[in-house]
N, C-alpha and C positions, 0 to 999 in steps of 0.2 A: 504494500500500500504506500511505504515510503516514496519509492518509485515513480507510482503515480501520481503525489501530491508534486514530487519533483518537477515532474512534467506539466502538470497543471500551473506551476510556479511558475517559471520558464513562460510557457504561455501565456500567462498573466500580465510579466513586467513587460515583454516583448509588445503585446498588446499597448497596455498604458503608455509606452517608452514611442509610442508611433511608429513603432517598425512592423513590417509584412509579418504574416503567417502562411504555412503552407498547410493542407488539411486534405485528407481525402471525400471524397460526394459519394452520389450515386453512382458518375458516370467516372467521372474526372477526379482530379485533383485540383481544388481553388487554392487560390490568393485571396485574402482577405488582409485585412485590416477597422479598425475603431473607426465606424460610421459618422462621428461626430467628430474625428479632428481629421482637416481638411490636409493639410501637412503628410499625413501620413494614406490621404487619397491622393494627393498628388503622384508622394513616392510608387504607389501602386500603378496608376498609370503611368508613369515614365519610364517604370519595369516593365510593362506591357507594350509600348509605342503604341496605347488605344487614347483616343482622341474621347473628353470628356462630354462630349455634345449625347453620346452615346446610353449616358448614366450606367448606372452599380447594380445590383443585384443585392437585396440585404438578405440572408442566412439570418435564422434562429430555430432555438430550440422550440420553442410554441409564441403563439401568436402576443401573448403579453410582451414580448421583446420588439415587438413589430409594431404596437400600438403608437409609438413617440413617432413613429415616422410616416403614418396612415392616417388620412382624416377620417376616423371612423365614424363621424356622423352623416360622411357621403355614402356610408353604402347602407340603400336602399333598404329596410327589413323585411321585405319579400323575395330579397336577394342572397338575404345571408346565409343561409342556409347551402345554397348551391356554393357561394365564394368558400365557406370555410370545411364544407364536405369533400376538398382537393387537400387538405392536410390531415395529418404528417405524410410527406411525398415529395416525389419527383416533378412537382408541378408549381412552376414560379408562374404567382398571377401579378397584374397590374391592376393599382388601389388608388384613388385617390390619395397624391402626396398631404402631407399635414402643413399647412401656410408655412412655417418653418424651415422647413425642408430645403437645402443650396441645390443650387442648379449643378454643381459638383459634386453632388450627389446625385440627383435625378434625372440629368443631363435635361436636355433642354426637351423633357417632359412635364406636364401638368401630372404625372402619375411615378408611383415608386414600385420599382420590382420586388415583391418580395416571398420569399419564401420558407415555410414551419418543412424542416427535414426529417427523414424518419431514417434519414442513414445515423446508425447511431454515436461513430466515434465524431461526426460531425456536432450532434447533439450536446453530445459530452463536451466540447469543447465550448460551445455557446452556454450551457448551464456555467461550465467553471469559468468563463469571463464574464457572466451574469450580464450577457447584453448581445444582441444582431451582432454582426461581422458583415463586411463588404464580404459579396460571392463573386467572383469570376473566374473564369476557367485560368490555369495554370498552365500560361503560353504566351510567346509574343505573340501580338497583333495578325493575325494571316496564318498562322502557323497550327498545325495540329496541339491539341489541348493535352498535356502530359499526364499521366496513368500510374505514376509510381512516384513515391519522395526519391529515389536515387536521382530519378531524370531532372525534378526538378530543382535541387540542389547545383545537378550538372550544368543548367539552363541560367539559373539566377542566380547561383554562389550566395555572395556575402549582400544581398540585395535583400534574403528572405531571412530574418531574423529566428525564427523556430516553422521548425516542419515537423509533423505529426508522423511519422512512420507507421502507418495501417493501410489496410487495401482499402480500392475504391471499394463499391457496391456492387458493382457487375454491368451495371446497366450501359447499353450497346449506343446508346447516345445522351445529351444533357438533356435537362431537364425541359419538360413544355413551357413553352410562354403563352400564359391566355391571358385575357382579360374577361373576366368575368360578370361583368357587368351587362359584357353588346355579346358573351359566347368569340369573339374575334379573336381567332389563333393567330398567334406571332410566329411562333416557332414550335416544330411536331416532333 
């Protein structure tokens, strides 16, 4: 257990300190980084060469981590039901951003991508930083999404401050993007 407080440690100050994480998904391996300091989304994109017009992906363990960055009085209550019966899963929807929310974050979106995982060391790691993490795939810009912490170590060296050593989830592609709101798939 020592072991695993280690790691969780590590995790923690790397998190608060604004440096990268690396983590295993469903499909992939994310980057992530503390959704709230800009500083440390910059660093993530300029490891990726991804352009911020694009916005972030936020990862959590269940929806209360997701709540600060979702206007949850825009979604509909005949709605909810369908929006939040796609978690815990594979399935990143688009929510109404919360007025709050930077454009460096949600890129030049009126909505935030986000998504409750049921991959579990992902989960684990969102519980022990007690809060969302930026999701993006673990890869330059253009380039296939990495599959294992050796590649991406290999890929980003001293760029990613702690990488979680565990397998992805199995899954043969990332996650869907829907918006759940119009049913309008982003991504299959």
């Amino acid at each position: 257990m020592t072991e695993q407080n280690d790691t969780w440690f590590a995790a923690k100050q790397a998190f608060q300190n604004g440096e990268l994480l690396a983590y295993p998904t469903e499909a992939v391996f994310g980057l992530g980084c503390d959704p709230r300091n800009e500083l440390a989304v910059s660093k993530l994109l300029d490891a990726k060469q991804r352009p911020q017009e694009k916005g972030l992906i936020l990862l959590a363990a269940d929806y209360s981590q997701l709540v600060a960055f979702v206007d949850d009085a825009k979604i509909p209550q005949d709605k909810r039901f369908s929006v939040f019966s796609h978690w815990p899963g594979p399935v990143t929807l688009l929510l109404p951003a919360a007025p709050h929310v930077p454009e460096w974050l949600r890129g030049a979106h009126n909505q935030i991508a986000v998504r409750v995982t049921a991959h579990e060391p992902a989960r684990q790691l969102c519980r022990a930083l007690g809060s969302a993490i930026v999701s993006t795939s673990a890869n330059i810009s253009g380039q296939p999404a990495l599959c294992e912490a050796a590649a991406v170590r290999d890929t980003f060296g001293d760029k990613v401050a702690w990488v979680m050593d565990a397998p992805t989830g199995g899954a043969s592609k990332p996650s869907r993007i829907i918006d759940p709101l119009t049913q309008q798939v982003i991504r299959d």
